[in-house]
N, C-alpha and C positions, 0 to 999 in steps of 0.2 A: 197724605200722599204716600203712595207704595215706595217700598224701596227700588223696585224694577224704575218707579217714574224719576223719582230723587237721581237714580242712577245714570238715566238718559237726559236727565237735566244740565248735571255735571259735565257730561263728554259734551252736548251740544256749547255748553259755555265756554269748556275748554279747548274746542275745537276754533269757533270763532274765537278767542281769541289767539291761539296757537299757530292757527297755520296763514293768518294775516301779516302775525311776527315772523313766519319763516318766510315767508313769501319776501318779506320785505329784507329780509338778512340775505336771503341768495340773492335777492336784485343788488345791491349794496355787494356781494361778494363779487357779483360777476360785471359790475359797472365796468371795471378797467379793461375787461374784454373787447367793450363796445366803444370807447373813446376812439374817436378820430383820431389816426394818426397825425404829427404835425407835418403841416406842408403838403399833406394829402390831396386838398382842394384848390391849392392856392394856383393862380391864374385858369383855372376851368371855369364854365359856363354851365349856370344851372337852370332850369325852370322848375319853380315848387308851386304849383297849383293850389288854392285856396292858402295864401303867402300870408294872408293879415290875423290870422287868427289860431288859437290851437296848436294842434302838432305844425300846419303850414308853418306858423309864424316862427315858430321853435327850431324847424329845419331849417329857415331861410335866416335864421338869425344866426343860426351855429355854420350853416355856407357859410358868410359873409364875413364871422369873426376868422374862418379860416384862410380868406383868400379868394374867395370864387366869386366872381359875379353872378348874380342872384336876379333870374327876371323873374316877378313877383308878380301870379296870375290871381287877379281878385275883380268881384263882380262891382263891386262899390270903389269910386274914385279917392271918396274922403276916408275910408276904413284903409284903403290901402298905404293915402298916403300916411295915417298916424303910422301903422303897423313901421314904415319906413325911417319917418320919425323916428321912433322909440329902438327902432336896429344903430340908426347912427348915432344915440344917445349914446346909448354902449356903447359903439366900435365905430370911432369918426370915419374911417378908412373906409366903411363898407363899402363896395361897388352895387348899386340896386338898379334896379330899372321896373318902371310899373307896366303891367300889361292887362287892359280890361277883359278880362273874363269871365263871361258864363256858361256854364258847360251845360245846361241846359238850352242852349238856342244855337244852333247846327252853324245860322252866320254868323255871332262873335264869334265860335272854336274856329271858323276859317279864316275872319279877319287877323284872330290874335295870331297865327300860326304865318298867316302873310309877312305880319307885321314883324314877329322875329328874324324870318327866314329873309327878311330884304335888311338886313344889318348885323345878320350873324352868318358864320359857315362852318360854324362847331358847337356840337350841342354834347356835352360832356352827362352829363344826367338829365334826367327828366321824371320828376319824384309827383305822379296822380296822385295827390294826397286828399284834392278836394271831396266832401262826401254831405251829401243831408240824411238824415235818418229817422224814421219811421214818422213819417210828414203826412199831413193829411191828403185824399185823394184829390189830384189834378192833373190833367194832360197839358201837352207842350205840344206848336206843329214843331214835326220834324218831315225830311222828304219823303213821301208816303202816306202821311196823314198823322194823325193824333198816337202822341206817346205818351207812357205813364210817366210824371215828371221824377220822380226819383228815381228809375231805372235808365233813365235819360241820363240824369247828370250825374250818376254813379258810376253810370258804365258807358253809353252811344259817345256820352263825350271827351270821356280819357277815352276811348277807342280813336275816333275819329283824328284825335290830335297828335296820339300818337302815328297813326298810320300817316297825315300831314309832314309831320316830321321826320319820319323814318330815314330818307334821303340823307338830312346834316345828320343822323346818328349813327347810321352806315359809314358815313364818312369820317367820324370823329375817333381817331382810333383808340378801346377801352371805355366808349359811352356806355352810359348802364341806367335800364329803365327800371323805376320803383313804383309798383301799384301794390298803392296802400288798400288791403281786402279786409280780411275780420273772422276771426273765428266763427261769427255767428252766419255765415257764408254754409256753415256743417247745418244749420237750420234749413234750408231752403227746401222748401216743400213740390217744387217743381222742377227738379233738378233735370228731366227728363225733357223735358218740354221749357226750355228757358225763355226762348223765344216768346213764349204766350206771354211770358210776367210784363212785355211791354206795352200790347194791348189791353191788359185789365181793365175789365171797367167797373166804376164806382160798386158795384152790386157784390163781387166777388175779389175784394179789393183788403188783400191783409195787410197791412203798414211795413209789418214786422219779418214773418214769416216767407211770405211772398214774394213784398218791392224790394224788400230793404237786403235780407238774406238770399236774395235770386242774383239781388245786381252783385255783390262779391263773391257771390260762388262764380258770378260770370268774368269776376275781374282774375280770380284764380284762373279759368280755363284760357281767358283768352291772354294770357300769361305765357301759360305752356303755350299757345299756342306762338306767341311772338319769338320763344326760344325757339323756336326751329323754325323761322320763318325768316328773321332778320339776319342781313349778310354781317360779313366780318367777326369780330367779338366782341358784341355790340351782347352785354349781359343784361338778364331780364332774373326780377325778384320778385316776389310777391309777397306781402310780410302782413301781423296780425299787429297791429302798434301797440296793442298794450292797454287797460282796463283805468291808468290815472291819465 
């Protein structure tokens, strides 16, 4: 081996390991940045979409130890209930409420959004966090005809639910909507034309590039577009959650 290769050997070894240890020392420096303050959430109303798993479950367990009732939107009855289970292991107090959701089917997002909206009159956040990701080709009916199921439930159905709700979050004074996007949203290959990535059909069907990176670049736009859209100061965020 040449010294030139030796040499790029080195930097590649010490690169991987180098900048995964800084990476990891600024998260760890700037952790305290991002703590919740205390008493922040306490007596507010939350809704954290896909609540029993992942970052959902993490957000709806960190609400709950703070104070906030937490209505916990999840496609599956028994997944949701353990997720609620293992909240009030930790933190007896929790305040939870189950809500079945799948954001791929146009009449659950209406039903669950019914169903909030006749036992609630304040909706303090409301955190999109649900997402599938580069899932194999399948359409969903939606009204209109047949949609590609991951740009469905990545994006028509945090749209829809939120536009459902927008009335109790107008009304809530200081509610604040969180759509979870994704840096790879910079990937989307039809940035131009977004609208098409719902009708794709199997033939011209990228998982990744296309359903997956179309529907977050769409959760960014339609983002912006909710801050100038929604009355009062009713805050709209858009956030890349992070790669653990």
């Amino acid at each position: 081996m040449s010294i030139l290769c030796k040499g790029a050997a080195l930097v590649t070894l010490l690169l991987g390991i180098v900048v995964p240890a800084a990476v990891q020392v600024l998260a760890q420096a700037e952790l305290g940045q991002w703590e919740m303050p205390a008493g922040a959430v306490a007596g507010k109303t939350a809704i954290v979409t896909g609540a029993n798993s992942g970052l959902g479950f993490e957000t709806a367990r960190v609400l709950a130890a703070g104070g906030a009732e937490v209505v916990m939107g999840c496609r599956r009855e028994d997944r949701c209930r353990a997720a609620m289970e293992e909240i009030r292991r930790q933190h007896p107090a929790a305040k939870l409420m189950m809500g079945l959701l799948d954001l791929a089917d146009e009449k659950s997002v209406r039903r669950f959004a019914e169903e909030f909206l006749a036992s609630h009159d304040r909706l303090h956040l409301l955190i999109n966090n649900a997402a599938i990701m580069a899932t194999d080709f399948a359409t969903v009916e939606w009204p209109g005809g047949k949609v590609e199921n991951q740009f469905a439930t990545n994006h028509l159905g945090p749209f829809l639910l939120t536009g459902l709700l927008q009335g109790v979050l107008e009304a809530t004074p200081g509610a604040r909507v969180v759509n979870h996007s994704s840096s790879a949203s910079d990937g989307c290959a039809r940035v131009k034309d977004l609208g098409a990535v719902a009708q794709l059909s199997k033939g011209n069907y990228s998982a990744f590039l296309d359903s997956y990176a179309c529907s977050k670049r769409a959760n960014r736009y339609f983002t912006w577009s909710l801050s100038k859209i929604l009355a009062g100061d009713v805050k709209t965020v858009a956030c890349h959650p992070g790669w653990n």
